[in-house]
N, CA, C and O atoms as a GROMACS GRO file, in nm:
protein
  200
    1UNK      N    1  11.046  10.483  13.629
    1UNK     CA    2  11.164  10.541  13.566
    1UNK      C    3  11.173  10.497  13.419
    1UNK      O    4  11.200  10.585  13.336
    2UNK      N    5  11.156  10.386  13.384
    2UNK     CA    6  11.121  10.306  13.260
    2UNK      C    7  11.002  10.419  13.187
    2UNK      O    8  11.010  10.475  13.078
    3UNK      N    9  10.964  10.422  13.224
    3UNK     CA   10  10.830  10.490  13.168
    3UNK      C   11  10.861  10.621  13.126
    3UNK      O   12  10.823  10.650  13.013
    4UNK      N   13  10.918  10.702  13.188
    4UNK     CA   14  10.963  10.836  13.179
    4UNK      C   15  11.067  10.800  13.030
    4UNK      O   16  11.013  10.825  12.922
    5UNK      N   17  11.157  10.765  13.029
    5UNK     CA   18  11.265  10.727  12.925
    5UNK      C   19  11.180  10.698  12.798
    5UNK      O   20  11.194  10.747  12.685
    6UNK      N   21  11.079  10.596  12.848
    6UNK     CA   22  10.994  10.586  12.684
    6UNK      C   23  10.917  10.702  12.622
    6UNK      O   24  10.916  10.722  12.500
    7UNK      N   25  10.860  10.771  12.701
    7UNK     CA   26  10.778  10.870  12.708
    7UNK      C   27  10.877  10.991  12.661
    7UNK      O   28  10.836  11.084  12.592
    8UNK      N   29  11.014  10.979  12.708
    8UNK     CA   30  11.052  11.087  12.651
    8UNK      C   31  11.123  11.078  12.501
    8UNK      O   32  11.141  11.169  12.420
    9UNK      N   33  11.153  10.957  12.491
    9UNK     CA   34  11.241  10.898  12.349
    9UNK      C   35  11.094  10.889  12.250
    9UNK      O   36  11.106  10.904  12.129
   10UNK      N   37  10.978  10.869  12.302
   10UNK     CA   38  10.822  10.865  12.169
   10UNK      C   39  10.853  11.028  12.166
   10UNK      O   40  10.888  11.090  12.066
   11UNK      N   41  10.834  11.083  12.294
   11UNK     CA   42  10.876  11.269  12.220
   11UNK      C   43  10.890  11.286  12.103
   11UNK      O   44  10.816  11.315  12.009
   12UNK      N   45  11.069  11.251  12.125
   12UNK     CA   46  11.170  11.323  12.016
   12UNK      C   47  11.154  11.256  11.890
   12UNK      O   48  11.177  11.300  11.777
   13UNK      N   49  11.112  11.139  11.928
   13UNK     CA   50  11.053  11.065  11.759
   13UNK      C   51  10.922  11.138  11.663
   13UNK      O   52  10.915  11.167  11.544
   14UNK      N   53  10.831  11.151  11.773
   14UNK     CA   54  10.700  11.273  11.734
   14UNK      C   55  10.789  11.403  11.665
   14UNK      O   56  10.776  11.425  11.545
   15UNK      N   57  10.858  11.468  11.730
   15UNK     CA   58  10.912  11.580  11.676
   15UNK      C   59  11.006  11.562  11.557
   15UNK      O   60  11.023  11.648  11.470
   16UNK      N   61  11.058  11.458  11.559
   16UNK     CA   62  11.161  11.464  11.465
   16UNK      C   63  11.052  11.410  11.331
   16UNK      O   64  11.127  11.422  11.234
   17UNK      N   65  10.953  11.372  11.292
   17UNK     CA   66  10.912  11.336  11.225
   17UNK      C   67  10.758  11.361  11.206
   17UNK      O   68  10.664  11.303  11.152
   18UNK      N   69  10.785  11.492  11.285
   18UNK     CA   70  10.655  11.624  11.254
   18UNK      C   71  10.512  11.532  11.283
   18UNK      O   72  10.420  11.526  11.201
   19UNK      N   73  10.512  11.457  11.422
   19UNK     CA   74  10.385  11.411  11.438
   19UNK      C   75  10.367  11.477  11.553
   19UNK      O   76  10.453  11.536  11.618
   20UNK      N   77  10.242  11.464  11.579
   20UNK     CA   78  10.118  11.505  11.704
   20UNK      C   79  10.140  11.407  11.821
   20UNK      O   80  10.194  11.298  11.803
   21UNK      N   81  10.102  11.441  11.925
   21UNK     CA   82  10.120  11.384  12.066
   21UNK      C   83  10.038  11.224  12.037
   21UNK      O   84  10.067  11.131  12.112
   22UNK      N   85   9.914  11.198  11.900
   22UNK     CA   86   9.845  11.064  11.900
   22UNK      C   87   9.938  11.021  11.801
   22UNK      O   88   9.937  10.900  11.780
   23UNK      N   89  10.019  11.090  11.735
   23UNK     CA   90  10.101  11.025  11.641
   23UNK      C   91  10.088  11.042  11.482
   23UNK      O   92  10.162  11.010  11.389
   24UNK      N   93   9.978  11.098  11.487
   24UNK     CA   94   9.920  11.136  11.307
   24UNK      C   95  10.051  11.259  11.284
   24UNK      O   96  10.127  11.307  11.368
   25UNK      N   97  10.040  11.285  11.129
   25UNK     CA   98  10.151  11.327  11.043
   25UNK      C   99  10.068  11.472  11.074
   25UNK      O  100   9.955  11.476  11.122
   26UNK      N  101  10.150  11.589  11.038
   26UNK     CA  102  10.088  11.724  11.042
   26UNK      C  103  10.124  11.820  10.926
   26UNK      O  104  10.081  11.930  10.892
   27UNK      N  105  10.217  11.740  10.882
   27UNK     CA  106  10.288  11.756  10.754
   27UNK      C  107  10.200  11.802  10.624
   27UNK      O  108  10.116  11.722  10.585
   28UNK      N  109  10.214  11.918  10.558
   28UNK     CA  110  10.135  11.927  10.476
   28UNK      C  111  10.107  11.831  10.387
   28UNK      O  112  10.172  11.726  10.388
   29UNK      N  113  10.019  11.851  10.307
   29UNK     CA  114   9.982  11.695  10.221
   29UNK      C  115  10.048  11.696  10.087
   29UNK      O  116  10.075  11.809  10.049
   30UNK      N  117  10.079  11.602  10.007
   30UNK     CA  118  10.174  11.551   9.903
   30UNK      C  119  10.094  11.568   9.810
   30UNK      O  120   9.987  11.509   9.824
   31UNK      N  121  10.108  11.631   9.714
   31UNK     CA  122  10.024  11.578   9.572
   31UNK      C  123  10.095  11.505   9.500
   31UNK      O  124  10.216  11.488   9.514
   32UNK      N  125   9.996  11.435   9.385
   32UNK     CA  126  10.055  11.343   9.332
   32UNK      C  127  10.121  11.395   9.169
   32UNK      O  128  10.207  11.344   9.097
   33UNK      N  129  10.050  11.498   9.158
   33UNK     CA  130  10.097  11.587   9.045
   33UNK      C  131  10.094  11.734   9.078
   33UNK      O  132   9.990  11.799   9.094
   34UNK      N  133  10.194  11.772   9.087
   34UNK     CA  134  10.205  11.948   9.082
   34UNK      C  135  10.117  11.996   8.997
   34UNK      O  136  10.131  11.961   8.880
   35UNK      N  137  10.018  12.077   9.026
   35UNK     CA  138   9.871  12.125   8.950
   35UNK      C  139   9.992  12.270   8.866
   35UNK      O  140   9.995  12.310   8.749
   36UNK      N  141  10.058  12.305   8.965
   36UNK     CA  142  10.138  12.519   8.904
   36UNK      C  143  10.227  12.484   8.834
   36UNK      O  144  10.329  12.553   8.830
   37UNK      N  145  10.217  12.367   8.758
   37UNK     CA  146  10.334  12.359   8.660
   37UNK      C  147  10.264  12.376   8.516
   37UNK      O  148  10.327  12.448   8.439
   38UNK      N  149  10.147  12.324   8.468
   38UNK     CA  150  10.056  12.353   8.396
   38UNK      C  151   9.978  12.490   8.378
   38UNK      O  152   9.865  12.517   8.417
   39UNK      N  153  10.084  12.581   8.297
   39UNK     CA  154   9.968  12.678   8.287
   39UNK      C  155   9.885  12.727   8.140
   39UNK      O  156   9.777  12.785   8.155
   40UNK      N  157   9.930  12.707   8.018
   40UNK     CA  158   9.844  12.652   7.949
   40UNK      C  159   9.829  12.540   7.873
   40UNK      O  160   9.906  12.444   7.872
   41UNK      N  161   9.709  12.556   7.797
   41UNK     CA  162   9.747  12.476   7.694
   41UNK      C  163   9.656  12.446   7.557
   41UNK      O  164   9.537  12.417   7.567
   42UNK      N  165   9.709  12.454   7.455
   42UNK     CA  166   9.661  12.469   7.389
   42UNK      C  167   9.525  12.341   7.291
   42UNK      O  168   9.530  12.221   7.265
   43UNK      N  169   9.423  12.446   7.267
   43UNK     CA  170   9.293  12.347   7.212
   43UNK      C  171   9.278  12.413   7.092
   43UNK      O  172   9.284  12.535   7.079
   44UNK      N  173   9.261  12.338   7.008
   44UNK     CA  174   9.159  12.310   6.872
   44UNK      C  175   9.029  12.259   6.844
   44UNK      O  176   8.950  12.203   6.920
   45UNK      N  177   9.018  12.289   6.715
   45UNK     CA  178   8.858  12.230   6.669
   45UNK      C  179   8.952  12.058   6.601
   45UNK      O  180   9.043  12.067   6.518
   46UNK      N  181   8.916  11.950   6.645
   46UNK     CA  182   8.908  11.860   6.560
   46UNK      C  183   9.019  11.794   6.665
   46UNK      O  184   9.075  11.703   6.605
   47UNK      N  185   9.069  11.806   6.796
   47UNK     CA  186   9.199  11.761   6.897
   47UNK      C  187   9.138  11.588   6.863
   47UNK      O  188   9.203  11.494   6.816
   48UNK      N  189   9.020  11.590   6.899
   48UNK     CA  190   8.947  11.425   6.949
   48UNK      C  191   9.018  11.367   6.839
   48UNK      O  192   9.102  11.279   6.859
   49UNK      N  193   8.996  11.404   6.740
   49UNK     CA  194   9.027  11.312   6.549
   49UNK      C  195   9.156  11.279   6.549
   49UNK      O  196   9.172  11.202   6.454
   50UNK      N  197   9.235  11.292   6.593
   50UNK     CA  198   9.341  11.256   6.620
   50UNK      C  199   9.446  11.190   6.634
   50UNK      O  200   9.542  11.239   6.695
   0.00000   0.00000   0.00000
């Protein structure tokens, strides 16, 4: 009966915090810099000299 109660309380913890039945995350992945915020930018002859 113990067992059932744990088994069902690891559940709702898995679900509530978007993990898999082994426990890994499924959650899409985080970047560390938003790449679509950069869309141009501007270059010259001579940027290095600077």
């Amino acid at each position: 009966q113990l067992n059932a109660i744990y088994d069902e309380a690891r559940a709702v913890f898995r679900t509530q915090n978007h993990l898999d039945e082994k426990g890994f995350s499924r959650a899409p992945a985080k970047t560390v810099q938003p790449s679509s915020d950069i869309a141009f930018v501007a270059v010259h002859a001579g940027m290095a000299a600077q």
